[in-house]
C-alpha positions in Angstrom: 17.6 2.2 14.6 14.7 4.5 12.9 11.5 4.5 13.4 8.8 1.9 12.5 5.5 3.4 12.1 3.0 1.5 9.6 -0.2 2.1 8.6 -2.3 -0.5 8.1 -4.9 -1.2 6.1 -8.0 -2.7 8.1 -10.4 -3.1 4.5 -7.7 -5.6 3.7 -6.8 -6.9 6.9 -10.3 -7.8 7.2 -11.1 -8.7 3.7 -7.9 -9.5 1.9 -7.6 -9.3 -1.6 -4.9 -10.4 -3.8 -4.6 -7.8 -6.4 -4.3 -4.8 -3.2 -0.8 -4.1 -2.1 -1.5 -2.3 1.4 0.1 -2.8 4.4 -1.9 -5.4 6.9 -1.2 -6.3 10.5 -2.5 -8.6 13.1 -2.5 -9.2 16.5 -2.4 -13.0 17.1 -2.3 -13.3 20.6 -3.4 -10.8 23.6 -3.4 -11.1 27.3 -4.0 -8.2 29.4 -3.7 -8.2 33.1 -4.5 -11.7 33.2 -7.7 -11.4 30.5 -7.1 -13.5 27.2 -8.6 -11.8 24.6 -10.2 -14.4 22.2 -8.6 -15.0 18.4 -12.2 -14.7 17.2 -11.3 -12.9 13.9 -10.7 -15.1 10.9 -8.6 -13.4 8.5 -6.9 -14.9 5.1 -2.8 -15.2 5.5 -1.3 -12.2 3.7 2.2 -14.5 2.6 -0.1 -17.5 1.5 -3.7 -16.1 1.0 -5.2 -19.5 0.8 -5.1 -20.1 4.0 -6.6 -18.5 7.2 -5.5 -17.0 10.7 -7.3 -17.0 13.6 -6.5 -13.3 15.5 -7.6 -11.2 18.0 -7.4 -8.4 15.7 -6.8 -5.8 13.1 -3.8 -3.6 13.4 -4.8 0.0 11.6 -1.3 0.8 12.9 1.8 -0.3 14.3 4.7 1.6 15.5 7.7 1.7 17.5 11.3 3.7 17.6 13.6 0.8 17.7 15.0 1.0 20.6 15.0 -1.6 23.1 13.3 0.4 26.3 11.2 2.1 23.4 6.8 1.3 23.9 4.9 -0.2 21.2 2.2 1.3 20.0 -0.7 -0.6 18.2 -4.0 0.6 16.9 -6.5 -2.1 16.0 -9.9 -3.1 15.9 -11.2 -6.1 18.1 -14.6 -8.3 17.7 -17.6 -7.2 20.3 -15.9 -10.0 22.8 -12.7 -9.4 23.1 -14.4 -5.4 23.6 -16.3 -6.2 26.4 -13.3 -8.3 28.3 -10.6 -5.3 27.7 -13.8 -3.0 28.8 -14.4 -5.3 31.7 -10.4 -5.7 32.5 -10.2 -2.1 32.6 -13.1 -1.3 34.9 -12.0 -4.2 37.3 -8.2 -3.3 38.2 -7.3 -0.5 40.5 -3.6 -1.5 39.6 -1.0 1.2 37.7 0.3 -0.8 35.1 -1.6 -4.1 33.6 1.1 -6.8 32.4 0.6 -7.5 29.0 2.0 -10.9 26.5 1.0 -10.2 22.9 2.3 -11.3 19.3 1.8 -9.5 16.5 2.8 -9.2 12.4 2.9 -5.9 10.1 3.0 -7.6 6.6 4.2 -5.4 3.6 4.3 -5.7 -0.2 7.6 -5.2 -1.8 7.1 -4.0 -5.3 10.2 -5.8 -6.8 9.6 -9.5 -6.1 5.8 -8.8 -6.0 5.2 -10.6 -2.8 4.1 -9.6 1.1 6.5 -10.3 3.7 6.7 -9.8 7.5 7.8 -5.8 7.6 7.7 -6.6 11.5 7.0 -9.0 14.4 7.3 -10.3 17.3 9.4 -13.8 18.1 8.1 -16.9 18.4 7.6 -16.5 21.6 5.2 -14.2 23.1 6.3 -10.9 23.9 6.2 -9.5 27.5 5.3 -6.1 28.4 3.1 -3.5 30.6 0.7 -0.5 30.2 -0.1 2.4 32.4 -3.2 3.2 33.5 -2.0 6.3 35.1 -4.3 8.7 32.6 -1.6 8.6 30.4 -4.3 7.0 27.5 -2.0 4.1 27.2 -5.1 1.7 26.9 -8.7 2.2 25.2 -11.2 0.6 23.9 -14.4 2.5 21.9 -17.8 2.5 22.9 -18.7 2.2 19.6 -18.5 0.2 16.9 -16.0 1.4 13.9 -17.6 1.7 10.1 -15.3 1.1 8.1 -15.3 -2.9 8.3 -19.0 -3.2 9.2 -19.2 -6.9 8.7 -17.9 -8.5 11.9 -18.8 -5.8 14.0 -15.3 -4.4 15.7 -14.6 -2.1 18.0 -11.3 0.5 18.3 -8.1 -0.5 20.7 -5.6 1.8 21.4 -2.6 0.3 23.6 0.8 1.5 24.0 3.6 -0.8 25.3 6.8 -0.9 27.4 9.1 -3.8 27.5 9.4 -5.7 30.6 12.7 -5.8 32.2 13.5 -9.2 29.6 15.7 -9.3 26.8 13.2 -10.3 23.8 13.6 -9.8 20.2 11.3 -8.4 17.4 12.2 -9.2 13.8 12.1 -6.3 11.2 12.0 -6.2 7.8 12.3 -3.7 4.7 12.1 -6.2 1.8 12.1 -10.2 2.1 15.8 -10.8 1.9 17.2 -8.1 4.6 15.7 -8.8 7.8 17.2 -7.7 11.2 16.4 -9.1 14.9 16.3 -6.4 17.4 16.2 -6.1 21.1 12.9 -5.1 23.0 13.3 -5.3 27.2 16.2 -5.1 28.8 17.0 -7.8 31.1 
């Protein structure tokens, strides 16, 4: 399978807009090492934009090489809360690897029927994975606050992730008619 790599726009994440065509993510659902993150951000739904989500953040980017012991790696911005518990998670553990259960979409806009659809997610179920906290920067968050999306105040998170040893599927998309589940996780 090729790569996935999507760049995301946060403007529109953040403050969608019907008449933009960018590429838009979310995480939906975070828990690392134990720590829920909050779904504090209240976005509107890119497939039906009259309706609002409740995340735990902005995805500037999403990517991952397809294959089924291949990380995940998501860039996104999180509110000042959800900051200060990955922050406080991250000063807390003396452990080399933090388990991880997340759920995510990458939403795209295919040109032809003029419509987003879900480029990439995860299943219904949440997915189950780990980062290392070896220094191998698989898990940051900023001291500062980002400027691009000033209004809420958010805050960078980088985290790259490996499957845990589970067979779990991610659904992937290149237009809204040829989807594909793939494997993530070995079991």
């Amino acid at each position: 399978m090729a790569k996935i790599d999507v760049v995301c726009d946060v403007v529109q994440g953040f403050n969608f807009k019907k008449d933009r065509t960018t590429a838009v993510g979310f995480i939906t659902q975070m828990t690392l090492g134990g720590v829920q993150l909050a779904t504090d951000l209240s976005v509107l739904d890119p497939l039906k934009p009259t309706a609002r989500l409740s995340v735990v953040a902005v995805l500037s980017r999403a990517t991952w090489y397809g294959g089924a012991s291949d990380p995940i790696f998501l860039s996104a911005q999180v509110s000042a809360d959800s900051r200060q518990r990955v922050a406080s998670s991250l000063m807390n553990t003396n452990l080399p690897q933090l388990a991880v259960s997340f759920r995510f979409a990458v939403y795209a806009y295919d040109t032809l029927e003029k419509k987003y659809f879900k480029r990439m997610q995860s299943d219904s179920t949440e997915l189950e994975g780990t980062t290392t906290l070896d220094g191998s920067n698989s898990l940051s968050i900023a001291e500062n606050p980002e400027t691009e999306v000033k209004s809420p105040v958010n805050f960078a998170l980088l985290v790259d992730l490996a499957p845990q040893a589970l067979a779990q599927t991610i659904h992937v998309a290149d237009s809204p008619t040829n989807q594909a589940a793939r494997r993530w996780g070995v079991g």
